[in-house]
Each structure stands twice: as C-alpha cells, then as structure tokens.
C-alpha positions as CSV (number, residue, x, y, z in Angstrom):
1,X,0.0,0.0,0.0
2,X,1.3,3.6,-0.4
3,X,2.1,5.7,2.2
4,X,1.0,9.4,1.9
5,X,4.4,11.5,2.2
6,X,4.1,14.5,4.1
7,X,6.6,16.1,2.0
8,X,4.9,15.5,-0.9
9,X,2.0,17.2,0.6
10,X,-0.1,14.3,0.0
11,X,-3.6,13.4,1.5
12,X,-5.2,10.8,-0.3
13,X,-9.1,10.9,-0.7
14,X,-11.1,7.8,0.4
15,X,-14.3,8.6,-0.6
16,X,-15.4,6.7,-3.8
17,X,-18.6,8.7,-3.9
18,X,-16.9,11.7,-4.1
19,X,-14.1,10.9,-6.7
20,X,-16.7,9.7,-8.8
21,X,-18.3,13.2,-8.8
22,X,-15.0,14.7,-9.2
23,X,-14.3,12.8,-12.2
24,X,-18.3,13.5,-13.9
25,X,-17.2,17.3,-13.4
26,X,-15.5,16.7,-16.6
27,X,-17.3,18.5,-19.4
28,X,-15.3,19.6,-21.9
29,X,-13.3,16.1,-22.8
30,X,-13.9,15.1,-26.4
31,X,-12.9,11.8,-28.1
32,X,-8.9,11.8,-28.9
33,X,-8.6,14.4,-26.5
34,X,-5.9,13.9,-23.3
35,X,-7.0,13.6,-19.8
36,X,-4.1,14.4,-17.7
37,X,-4.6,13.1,-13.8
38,X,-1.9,15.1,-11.8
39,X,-0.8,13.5,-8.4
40,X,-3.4,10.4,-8.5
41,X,-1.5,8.6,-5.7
42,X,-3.6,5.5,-4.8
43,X,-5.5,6.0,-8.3
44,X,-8.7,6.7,-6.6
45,X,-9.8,9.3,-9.5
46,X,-8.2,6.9,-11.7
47,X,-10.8,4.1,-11.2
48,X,-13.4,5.7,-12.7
49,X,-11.1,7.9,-15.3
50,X,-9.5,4.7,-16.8
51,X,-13.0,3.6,-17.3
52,X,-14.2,7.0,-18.9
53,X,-11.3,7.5,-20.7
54,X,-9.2,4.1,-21.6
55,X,-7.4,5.3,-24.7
56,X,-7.1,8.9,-23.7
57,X,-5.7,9.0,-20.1
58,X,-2.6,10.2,-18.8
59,X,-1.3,9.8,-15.3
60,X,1.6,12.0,-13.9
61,X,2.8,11.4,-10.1
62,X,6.2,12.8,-8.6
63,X,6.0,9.5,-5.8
64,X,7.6,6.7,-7.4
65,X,6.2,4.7,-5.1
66,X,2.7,5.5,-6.5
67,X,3.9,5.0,-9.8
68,X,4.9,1.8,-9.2
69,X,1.5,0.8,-7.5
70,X,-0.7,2.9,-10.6
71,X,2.2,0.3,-13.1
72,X,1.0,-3.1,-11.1
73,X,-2.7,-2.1,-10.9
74,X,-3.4,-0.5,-14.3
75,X,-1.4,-1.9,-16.4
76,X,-3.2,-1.1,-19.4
77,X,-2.4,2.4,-19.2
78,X,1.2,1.5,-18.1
79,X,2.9,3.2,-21.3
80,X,0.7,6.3,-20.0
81,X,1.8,6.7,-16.7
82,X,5.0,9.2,-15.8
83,X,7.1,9.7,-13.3
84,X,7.8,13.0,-13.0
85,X,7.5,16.3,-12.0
86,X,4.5,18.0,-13.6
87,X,5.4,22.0,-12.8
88,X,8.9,21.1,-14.3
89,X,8.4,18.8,-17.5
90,X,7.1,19.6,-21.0
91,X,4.4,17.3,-21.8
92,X,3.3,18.8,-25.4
93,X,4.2,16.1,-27.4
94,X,2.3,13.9,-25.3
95,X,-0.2,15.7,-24.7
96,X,-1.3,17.3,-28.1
97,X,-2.9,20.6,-28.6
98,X,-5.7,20.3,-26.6
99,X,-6.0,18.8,-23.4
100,X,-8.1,18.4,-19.6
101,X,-6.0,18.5,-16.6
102,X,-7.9,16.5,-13.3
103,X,-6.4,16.0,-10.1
104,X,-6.7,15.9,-6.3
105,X,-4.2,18.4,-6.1
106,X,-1.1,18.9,-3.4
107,X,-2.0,22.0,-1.4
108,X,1.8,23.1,-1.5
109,X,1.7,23.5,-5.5
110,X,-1.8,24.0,-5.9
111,X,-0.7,27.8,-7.0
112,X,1.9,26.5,-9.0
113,X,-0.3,24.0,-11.2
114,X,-2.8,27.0,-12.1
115,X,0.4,29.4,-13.0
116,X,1.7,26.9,-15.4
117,X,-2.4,26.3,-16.5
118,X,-2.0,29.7,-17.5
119,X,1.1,29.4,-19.4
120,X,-0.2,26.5,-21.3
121,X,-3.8,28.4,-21.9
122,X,-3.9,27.7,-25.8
123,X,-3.8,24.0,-25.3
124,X,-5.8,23.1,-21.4
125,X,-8.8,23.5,-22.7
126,X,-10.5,22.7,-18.8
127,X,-9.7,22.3,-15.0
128,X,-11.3,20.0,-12.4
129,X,-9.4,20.0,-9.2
130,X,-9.5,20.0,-5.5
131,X,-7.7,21.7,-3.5
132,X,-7.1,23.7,0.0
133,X,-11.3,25.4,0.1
134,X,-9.6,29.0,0.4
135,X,-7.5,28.7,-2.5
136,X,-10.3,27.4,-4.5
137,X,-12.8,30.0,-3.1
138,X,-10.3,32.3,-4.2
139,X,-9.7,31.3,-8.1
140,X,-13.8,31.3,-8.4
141,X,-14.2,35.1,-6.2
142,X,-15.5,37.6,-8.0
143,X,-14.8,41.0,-7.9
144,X,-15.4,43.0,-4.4
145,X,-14.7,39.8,-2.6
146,X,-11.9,39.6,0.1
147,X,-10.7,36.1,-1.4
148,X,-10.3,38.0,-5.2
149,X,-7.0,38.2,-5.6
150,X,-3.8,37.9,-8.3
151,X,-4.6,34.3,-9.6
152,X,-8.2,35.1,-9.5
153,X,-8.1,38.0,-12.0
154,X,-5.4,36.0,-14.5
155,X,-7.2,33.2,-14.0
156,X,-10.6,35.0,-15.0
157,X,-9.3,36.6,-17.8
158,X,-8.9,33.6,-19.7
159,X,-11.1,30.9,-18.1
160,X,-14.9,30.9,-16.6
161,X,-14.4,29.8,-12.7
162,X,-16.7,27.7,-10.6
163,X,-16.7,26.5,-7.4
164,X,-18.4,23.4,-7.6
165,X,-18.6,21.5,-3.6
166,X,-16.7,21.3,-0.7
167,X,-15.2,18.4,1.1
168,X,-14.5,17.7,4.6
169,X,-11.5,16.4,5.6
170,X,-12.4,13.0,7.3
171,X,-12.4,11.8,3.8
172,X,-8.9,12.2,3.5
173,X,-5.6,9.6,4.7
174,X,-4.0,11.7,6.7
175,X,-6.7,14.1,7.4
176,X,-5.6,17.9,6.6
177,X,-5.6,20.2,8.9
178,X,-8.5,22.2,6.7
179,X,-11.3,21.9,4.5
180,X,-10.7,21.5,0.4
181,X,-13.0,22.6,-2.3
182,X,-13.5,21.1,-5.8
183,X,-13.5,23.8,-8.8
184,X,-14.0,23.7,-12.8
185,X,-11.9,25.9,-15.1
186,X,-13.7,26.3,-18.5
187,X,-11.3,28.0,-21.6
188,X,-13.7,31.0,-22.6
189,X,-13.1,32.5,-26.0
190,X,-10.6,35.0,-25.2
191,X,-7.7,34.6,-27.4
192,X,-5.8,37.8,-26.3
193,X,-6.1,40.3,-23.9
194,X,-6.9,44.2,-25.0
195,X,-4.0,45.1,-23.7
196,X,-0.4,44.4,-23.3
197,X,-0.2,41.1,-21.4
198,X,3.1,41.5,-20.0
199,X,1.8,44.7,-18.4
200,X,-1.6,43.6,-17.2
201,X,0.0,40.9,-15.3
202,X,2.3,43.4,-13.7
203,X,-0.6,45.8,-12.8
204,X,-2.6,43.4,-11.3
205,X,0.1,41.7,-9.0
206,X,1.6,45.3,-8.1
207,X,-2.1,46.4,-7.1
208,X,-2.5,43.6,-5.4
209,X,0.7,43.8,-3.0
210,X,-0.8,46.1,-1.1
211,X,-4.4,45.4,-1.3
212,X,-5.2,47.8,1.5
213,X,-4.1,50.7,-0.5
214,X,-5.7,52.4,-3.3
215,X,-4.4,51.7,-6.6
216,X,-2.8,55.2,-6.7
217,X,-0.6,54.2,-3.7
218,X,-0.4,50.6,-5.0
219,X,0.9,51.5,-8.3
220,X,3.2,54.3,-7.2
221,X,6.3,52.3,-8.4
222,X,5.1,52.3,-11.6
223,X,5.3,55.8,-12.1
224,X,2.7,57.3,-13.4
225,X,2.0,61.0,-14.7
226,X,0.4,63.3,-12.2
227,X,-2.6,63.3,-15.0
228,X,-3.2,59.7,-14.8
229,X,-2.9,60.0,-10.9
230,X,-5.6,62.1,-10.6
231,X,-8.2,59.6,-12.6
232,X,-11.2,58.1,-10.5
233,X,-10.5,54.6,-10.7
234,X,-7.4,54.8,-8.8
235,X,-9.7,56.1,-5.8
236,X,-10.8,52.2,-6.3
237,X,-8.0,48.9,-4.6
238,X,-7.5,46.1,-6.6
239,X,-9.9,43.5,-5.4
240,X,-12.8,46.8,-6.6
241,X,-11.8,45.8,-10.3
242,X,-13.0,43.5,-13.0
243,X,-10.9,42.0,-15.6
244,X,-12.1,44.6,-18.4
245,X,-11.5,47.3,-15.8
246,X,-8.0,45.9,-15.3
247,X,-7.5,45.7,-18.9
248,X,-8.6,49.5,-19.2
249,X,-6.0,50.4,-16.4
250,X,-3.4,48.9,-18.0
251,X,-4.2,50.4,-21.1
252,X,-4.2,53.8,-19.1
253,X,-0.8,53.0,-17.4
254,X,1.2,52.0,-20.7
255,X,0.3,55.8,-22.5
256,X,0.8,57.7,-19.0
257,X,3.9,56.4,-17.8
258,X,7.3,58.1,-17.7
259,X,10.0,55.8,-17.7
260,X,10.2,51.8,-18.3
261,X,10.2,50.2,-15.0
C-alpha cells in the first residue's frame, strides 16, 4: 500500500462517492482528447477515469512509489503513466494541442499547477481540481470579494471559474488540517487580452501587493503621470476591479507612464 508522504503534501481521498463526482465534473473532454490526472496517488480518481477515458488517459505522479503501485494495478495504461515532475516537465508532445488537466491536487503546488495552466492556456482546454477550500474560493471570487485576488483575475481573464462542492477532511488519509473545495476551469473564447499582457500581469500583482491601498498608492512604483494619478479609478484597490476594468488600467498606465520600469 502507499504511504501518503508529508513532503509531498499528499492526502489521499477515500471517498469513492466523491471521486466519482470529481471525475463526472469533466465536461469539456472530447474523443482523442488527453486527460491528464496530476498526483493520482492510490489512483482513486483513476478508477473511474480509466474507465471513462481508456485510450485517452494520462497519469503523472512525482511518488515513485505510487507509480509503481498505478504500473501493477493499471497496467493497461502502463505506457501512460509518468514519473515526474509535472510544474517542471514539457508534456506537449504527449499531450497534443488540446487537453483536460484533473487531479486531487497537493495543497503546497496548488498555485503553481494554475500558474503553469495559465502558461499552457492555448492548449488546457478545462480544470477539475481539489484543493485547499480558500484557495479554491479564491480562483472562483468575483470581484469585491476579500478572497479575489492575483490568480483570481489571471485566471478569469482567460477561463470561466466555478466553485463546484466542498469536502471535509475526514475523507482524507492523513486528514488535513483544513477543508478543500473542488472547482471547474472552462477555456472562454478570449484569445488575447486588450491590452499588453506583459503589463496587465504586472498591474494586477503590483495592485494587489498592497491590497489595503488604493491603486494610486499601490501602483506608485510604476510611475505614473500626475494626469493619470488624478483619474477616479485609482480612488478604487484592486480586489474593486474586474478584468475589463483591469485591462482598461493597463491600457491607461502604458500611455501615461514616464519611464520603463
């Protein structure tokens, strides 16, 4: 049997009932299209993905020791299954140009996963995951909310967000110490941002660095003109703003700055 490794930030779910539901949150998966399981561990996701998706699924686990067990007990998927690290490898080829990502994910790299989602936007086409509740509360919060925050407006730009259940933590081998929540990433249409990317994605995190400030403060090191200073919307902190209204800031901040920071 496999140990969970606290290094590893691993807590394996033992609730069939709720892997099951996990795994119907799918929506978006189309015939000759990868499903990519991050982290399955014991394979209790993969049960009921292997039956889903038998020619299509892909498991990736950094525990070689779960590899090993996922190699003995589904061995038709064996050329499928890698050991490695998924935040560090390029899967493309494997992959192809569209693909799901599933995964009861590691609350340590939970962040991490969704940065690299967003890197690989073009081609993860949809996101079903659990993780920690208040990260996942988070990624789904809309604007005005205390839990919108960086990853929930970069996230948004590109994907439509929803928080989908929560689950307790009894369900889990070795308990956590709090509550996770299950969400569902959908690709929206957005192919580009109206605005420089680059630059959005430093407005938003500088505006968010110091939440309790107004975005005039906030975005002092960016250093903008005393005429864009004085417009409304920097009145307004960061977690006030949609992603259009982001968009429209950044547009404002790349014709009123003075200097390339």
């Amino acid at each position: 049997m496999v140990k969970p490794k606290k290094h590893l930030g691993q807590h394996f779910l033992k609730d069939t009932d709720i892997a099951h539901d996990i795994v119907k949150a799918v929506k978006k998966q189309q015939k000759g299209m990868k499903i990519l399981e991050i982290g399955p561990g014991t394979g209790v996701l993969t049960q009921f993905l292997v039956k889903e998706y038998p020619d299509d699924l892909v498991l990736i686990d950094l525990d070689k020791e779960s590899i090993n067990y996922l190699e003995k007990h589904y061995s038709e998927i064996k050329e499928n299954i890698i050991y490695g690290d998924f935040l560090r490898l390029d899967l493309s080829e494997r992959l192809g140009e569209k693909y799901v990502i599933i995964g009861n994910f590691p609350y340590n790299i939970s962040s991490q996963i969704f940065f690299k989602v967003l890197e690989d936007k073009e081609k993860v086409v949809e996101v079903v995951g659990m993780l920690q509740k208040e990260v996942a509360e988070r990624l789904a919060s809309p604007p005005g909310n205390k839990n919108y925050g960086i990853l929930s407006v970069l996230l948004q730009a590109f994907y439509d967000i929803e928080y989908l259940f929560t689950v307790g933590r009894e369900v889990f081998d070795p308990p956590p110490k709090v509550q996770s929540g299950v969400i569902r990433l959908v690709r929206n249409e957005r192919q580009t941002l109206d605005c420089d990317e680059d630059l959005f994605k430093r407005v938003v995190k500088q505006g968010f660095q110091n939440r309790r400030k107004t975005l005039r403060n906030a975005l002092k090191p960016l250093n903008l003109t005393d005429e864009v200073k004085q417009l409304p919307v920097l009145n307004k902190r960061a977690e006030e703003l949609s992603v259009k209204e982001f968009e429209e800031l950044t547009n404002t901040v790349a014709s009123g700055r003075i200097n390339e920071v």
